[in-house]
N, C-alpha and C positions, 0 to 999 in steps of 0.2 A: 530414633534419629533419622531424617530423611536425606538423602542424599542428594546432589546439584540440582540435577532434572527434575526432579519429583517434588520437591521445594518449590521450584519454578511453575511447577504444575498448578499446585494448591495457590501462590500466589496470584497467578495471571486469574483464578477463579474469585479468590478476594477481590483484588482489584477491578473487575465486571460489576460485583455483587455491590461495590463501595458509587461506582458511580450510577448503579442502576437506583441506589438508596438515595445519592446525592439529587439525581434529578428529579426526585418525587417530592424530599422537603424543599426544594428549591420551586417548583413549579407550584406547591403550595404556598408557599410565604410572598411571591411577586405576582402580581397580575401581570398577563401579558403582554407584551409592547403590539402594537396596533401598525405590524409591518407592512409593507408594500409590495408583499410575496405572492407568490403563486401556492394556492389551495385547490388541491384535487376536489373538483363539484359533488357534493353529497348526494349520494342518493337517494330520492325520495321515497322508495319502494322499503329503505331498508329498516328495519323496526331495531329498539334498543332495550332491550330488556335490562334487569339489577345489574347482569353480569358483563352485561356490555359498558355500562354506567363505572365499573368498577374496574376493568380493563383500562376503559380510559383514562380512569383518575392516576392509574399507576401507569400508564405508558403513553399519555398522550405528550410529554415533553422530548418523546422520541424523534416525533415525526415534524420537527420544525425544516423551514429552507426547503432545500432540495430532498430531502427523503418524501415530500408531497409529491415531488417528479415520482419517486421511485413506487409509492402508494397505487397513483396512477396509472402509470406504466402495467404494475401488477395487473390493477382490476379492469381498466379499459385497452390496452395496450397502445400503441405511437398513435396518435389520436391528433396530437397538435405538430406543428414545424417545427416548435422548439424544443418536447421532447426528446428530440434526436438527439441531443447534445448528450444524453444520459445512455448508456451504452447497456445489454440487455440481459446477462448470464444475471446478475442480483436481483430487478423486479421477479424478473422468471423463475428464480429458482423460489423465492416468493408466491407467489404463482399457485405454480403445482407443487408446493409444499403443502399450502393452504388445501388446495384440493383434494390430496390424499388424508388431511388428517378433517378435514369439515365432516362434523358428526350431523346424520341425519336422523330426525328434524333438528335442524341446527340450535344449538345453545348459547351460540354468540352469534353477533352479524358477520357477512363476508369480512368487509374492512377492519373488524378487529382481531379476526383471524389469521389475514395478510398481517396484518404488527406485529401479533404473537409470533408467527414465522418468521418474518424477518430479527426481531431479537435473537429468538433462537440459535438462527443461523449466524447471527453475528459473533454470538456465544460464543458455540463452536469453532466457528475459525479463529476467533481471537485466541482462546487456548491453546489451539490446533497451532498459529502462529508461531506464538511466542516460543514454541517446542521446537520447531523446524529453526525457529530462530538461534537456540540457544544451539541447536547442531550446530548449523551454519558456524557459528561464532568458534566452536570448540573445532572446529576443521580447519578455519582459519588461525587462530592466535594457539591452540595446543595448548589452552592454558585455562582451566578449571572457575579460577579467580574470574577473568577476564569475560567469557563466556557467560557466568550466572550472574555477575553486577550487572552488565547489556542486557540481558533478558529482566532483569527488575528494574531497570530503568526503560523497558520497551513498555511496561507493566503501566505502568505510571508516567507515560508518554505526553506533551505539552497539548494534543489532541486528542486527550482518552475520550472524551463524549462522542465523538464522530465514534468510534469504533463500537459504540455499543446503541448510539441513534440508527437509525435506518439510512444509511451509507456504506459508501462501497470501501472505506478503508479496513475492516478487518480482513474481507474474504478477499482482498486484491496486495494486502500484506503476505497471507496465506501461500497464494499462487506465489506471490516474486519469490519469496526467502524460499521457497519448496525449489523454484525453478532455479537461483542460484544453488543450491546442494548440491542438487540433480546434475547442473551443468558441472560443477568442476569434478566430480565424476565420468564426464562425458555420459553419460544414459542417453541413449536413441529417444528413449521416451520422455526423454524431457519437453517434447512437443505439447503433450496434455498438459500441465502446469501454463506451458506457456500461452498456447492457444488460449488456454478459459481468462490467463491474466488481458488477453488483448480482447474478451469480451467483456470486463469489468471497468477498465479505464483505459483514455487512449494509449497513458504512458505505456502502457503495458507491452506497447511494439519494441521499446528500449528495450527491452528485457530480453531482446531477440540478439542483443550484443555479448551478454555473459555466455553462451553457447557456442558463437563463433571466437569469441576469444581463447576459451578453453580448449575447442580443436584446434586453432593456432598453437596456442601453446604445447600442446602434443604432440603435434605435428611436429613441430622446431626440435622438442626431445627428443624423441623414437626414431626421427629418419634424417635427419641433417646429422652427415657424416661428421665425424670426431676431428675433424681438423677445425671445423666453425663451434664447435662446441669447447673443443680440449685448445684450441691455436695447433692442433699437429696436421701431418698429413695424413691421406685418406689412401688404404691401399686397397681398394675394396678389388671382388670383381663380379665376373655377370651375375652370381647365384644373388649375393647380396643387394647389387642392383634391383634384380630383377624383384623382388621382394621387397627393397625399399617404395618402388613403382605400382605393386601391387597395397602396401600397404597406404600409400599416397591416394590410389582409386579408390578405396573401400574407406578412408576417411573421409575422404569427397563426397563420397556418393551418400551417408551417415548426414552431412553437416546440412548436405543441399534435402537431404530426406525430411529432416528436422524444419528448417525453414519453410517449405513450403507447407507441411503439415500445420505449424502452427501459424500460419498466412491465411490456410482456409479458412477457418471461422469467421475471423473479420471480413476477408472476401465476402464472406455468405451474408454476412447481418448488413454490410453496404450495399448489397447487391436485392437485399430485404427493402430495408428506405429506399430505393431506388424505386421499385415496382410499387410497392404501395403509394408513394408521393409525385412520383413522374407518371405512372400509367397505370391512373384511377381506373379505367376501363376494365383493368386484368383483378381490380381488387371491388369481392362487390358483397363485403363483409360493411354493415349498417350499422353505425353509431346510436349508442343511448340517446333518446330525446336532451336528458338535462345535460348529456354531454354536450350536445349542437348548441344548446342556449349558452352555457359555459362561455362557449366560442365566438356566438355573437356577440354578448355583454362584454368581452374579457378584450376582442378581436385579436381572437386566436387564428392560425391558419389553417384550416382543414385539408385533408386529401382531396385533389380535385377540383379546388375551388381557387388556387390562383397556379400562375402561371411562375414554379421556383427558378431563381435564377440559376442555383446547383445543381439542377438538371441538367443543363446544356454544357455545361461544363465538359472537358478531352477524358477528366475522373472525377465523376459524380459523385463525390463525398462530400455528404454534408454537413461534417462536423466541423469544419472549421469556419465556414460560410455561420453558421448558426449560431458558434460562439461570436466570432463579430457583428452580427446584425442583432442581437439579442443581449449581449452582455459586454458589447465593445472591448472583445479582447483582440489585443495585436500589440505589436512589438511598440511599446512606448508609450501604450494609451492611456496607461495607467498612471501617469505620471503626471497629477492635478494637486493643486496646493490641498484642496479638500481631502484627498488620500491621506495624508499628511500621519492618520491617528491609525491606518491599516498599514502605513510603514514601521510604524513603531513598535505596534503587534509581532511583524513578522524579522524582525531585525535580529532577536537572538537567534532562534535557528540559523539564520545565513550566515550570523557572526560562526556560531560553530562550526557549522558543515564549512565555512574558506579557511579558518582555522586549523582544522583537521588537514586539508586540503593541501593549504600550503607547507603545513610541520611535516608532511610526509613527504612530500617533493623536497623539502631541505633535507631530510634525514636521508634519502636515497637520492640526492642530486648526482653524486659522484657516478652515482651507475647508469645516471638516466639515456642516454644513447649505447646503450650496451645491453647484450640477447638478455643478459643475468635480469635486468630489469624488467623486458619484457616478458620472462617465462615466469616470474614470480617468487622465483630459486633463488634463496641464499645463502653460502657458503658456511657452514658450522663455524668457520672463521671469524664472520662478519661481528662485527658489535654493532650489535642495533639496539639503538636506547629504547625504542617504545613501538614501532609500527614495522609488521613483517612487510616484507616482500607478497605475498600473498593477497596484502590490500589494495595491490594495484589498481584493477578491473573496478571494486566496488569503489574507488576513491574516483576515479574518472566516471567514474557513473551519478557519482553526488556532483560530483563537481558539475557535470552537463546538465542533471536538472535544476541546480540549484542558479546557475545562468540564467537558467530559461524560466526560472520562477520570477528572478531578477528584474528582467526584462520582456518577458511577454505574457505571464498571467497574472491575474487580478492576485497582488500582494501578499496579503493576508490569508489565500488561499496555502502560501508556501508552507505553512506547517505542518497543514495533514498530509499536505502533498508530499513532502521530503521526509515525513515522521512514517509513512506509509508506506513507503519505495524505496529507500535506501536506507541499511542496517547500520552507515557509518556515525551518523547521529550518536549511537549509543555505544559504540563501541571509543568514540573520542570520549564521551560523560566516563563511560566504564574506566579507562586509563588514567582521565585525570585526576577524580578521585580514588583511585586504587593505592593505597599506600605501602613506597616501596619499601619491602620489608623480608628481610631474609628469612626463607624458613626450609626446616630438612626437607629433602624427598617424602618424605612417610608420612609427614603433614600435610603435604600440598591435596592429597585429596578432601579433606574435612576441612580445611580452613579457608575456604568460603566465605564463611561467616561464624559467628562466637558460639561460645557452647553453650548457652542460652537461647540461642535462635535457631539452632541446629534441630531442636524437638519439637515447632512452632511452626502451624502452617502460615502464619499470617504475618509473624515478627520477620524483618529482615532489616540488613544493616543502619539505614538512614531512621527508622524507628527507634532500636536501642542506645545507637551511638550516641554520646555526649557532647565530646567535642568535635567543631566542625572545621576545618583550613578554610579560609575565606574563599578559596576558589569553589570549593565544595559546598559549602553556604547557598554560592551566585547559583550552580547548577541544580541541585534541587530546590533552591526559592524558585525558579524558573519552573519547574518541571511538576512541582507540586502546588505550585500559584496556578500556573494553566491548566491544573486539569479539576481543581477547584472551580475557579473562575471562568473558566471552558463552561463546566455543567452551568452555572448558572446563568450565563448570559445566552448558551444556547436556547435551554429550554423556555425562556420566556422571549424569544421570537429577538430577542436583541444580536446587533451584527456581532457576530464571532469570525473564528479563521475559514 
């Protein structure tokens, strides 16, 4: 019999293994659509042996869209303007993955080596994910049930092909869900999670909000005297003071340690684009030939050769300059009758995530201007039909990406975006089909799932169950539609989320 986690384990590896199978018969059976994408320039140097030939067959539906940015990235490094938009811990780790394991005389070419690496690594955080995930989950809701439905519905997510293609949503799920654990623990070192998340993707800077919220929240328990906490008064005197004072400075100086710790990397890697694209002069590192031709035919921007507007800028980042001059993202751009079929795409997630969003604001409206609500604390008293107190922080966290999906990134992106970055997605799926059902204490641990699926690394509930509540129906026809239908329209070059 396997227990919660360890179920969870073996599943998040089925569900890898399911869609790495999916995209192979899938990219067999369609020829490819004939995009209008950006393809990293092949190198003419590099030779392809059987085994290269066969690499391909089995992972070239990996690397459609943007993982050719990340391919890139690996093998030439920021080469173009618009690279920049792709942020650099995943090429790199890419990279020098590839390098330490490239056997000499080599038995594959570079480029099919970087693939193999990156699946790998996607692997791994994927599983590594879903784990931290299911922590997170069981530290938040305390409840066994709760906990391993989200992580099998994390498994089986409306974006599983992004997470095992050559993109950044496994290993930048990885970081977040690690760096919220970490954070409502308070751990100093929660700067490392967070840091590598804000070199993965840019949301990753949000992430800098569950750290500061959770020293708030500590702060408000531990040192605000018992008359703001209890309504009494406070008879304190200097000893107490002076140790509430002291314990105030050594929380400060923790919070503010954290913050800037994980501010440097991203400092560093802007401060990287900077010199290389503003002062050609200090970089005098020489592009591949068929790189430069690339550039001419394609009219890419090279280092040096124009005059970027991001430079001159009071702060010289150029991520969001490159997002709008490259892919016209900004507040409202997106909004063309032609979009019309990438609103439709992206409409269930939003629908969920303001669903969730709102049922929790109405189920704790009573406390909403009240400490109780914002420390996360709720009274053993309380009846609460479905959502702790504890979802606070992660509910306003979906809720602000899920605006800012709304309204300023390209639509259809909000799925991996919000299926990647915030855990509330599965934890509303998990509730709503969880059926309430009274059972003793001495059962709540095995009952999970049925005693047929209990000795089964693969079976889990929505496979054996029979019958389904139409609500339940809607949520996995959604969740098991897109991650079908994910695989196939990715891998042959056709638009996805």
């Amino acid at each position: 019999m396997y227990e919660a986690r360890k179920k969870v384990f073996w599943f998040a590896i089925v569900s890898r293994l399911s869609t790495l199978i999916l995209q192979v018969i899938f990219n067999v059976l369609c020829p490819d659509h004939d995009a209008d994408a950006f393809r990293t320039p092949a190198d003419p140097t590099e030779k392809h042996s059987r085994l290269d030939n066969i690499v391909t067959f089995l992972l070239e539906g990996l690397t459609r869209w943007d993982a050719q940015y990340f391919i890139h990235i690996a093998k030439y490094g920021y080469t173009y303007e618009n690279t920049l938009a792709f942020f650099p811990l995943f090429p790199l780790s890419m990279k020098y993955m590839a390098r330490v394991f490239r056997i000499q005389p080599p038995i594959l070419n570079y480029s099919n080596v970087i693939v193999i690496c990156g699946v790998v690594i996607n692997f791994v955080c994927f599983v590594k994910a879903v784990l931290v995930f299911y922590d997170l989950s069981l530290v938040v809701f305390k409840n066994i049930k709760v906990a391993y439905r989200a992580a099998i519905f994390f498994c089986v997510n409306p974006a599983s092909i992004f997470f095992t293609a050559l993109y950044t949503e496994s290993l930048f799920a990885y970081l977040s869900f690690y760096s919220m654990l970490e954070s409502i623990s308070n751990n100093p070192c929660v700067f490392l999670p967070l840091s590598l998340s804000s070199l993965v993707r840019s949301n990753g800077l949000v992430n800098l909000g569950f750290p500061i919220y959770f020293w708030l929240r500590n702060l408000l328990i531990t040192v605000l005297p018992n008359y703001v906490l209890e309504n009494r008064h406070f008879h304190g005197n200097s000893k107490s003071l002076l140790f509430n004072f002291r314990h105030v400075f050594i929380s400060l100086s923790q919070i503010i340690f954290v913050i800037v710790l994980s501010l440097l990397p991203f400092g560093y890697s802007q401060a990287y684009n900077y010199t290389k694209f503003c002062k050609p002069e200090l970089n005098d590192s020489l592009l591949p030939y068929h790189v430069q031709e690339y550039a001419i035919g394609n009219n890419m921007s090279l280092p040096g050769e124009h005059d970027f507007s991001w430079c001159n800028s009071k702060l010289p980042i150029a991520y969001s300059h490159i997002q709008h001059k490259y892919w016209n993202v900004g507040f409202l751009k997106y909004y063309q009758f032609k979009q019309i079929p990438n609103f439709i795409l992206a409409v269930p997630v939003i629908y969920l995530m303001l669903k969730c969003c709102i049922e929790f604001f109405n189920e704790h409206k009573s406390k909403f201007f009240t400490l109780e609500f914002f420390t996360g604390k709720s009274r053993a008293s309380d009846n609460i039909k479905q959502y702790p107190l504890e979802m606070f922080v992660f509910v306003v966290h979906a809720l602000f990406l899920t605006i800012f999906c709304i309204f300023f990134v390209h639509i259809q992106v909000s799925t991996r975006l919000l299926c990647s970055a915030s855990p509330v997605l599965y934890w509303y799926c998990a509730l709503a089909t969880l059926r309430k059902t009274k059972t003793s204490k001495k059962l709540k641990e095995i009952e999970y799932e049925s005693s047929e699926n209990l000795y089964s690394r693969w079976k889990v509930f929505f496979i054996t169950q029979q019958h389904y509540p139409y609500q339940e129906k809607l949520i996995l026809g959604y969740f098991l539609g897109y991650f079908a239908i994910g695989c196939f329209m990715y891998v042959n070059f056709l638009p996805w989320t």
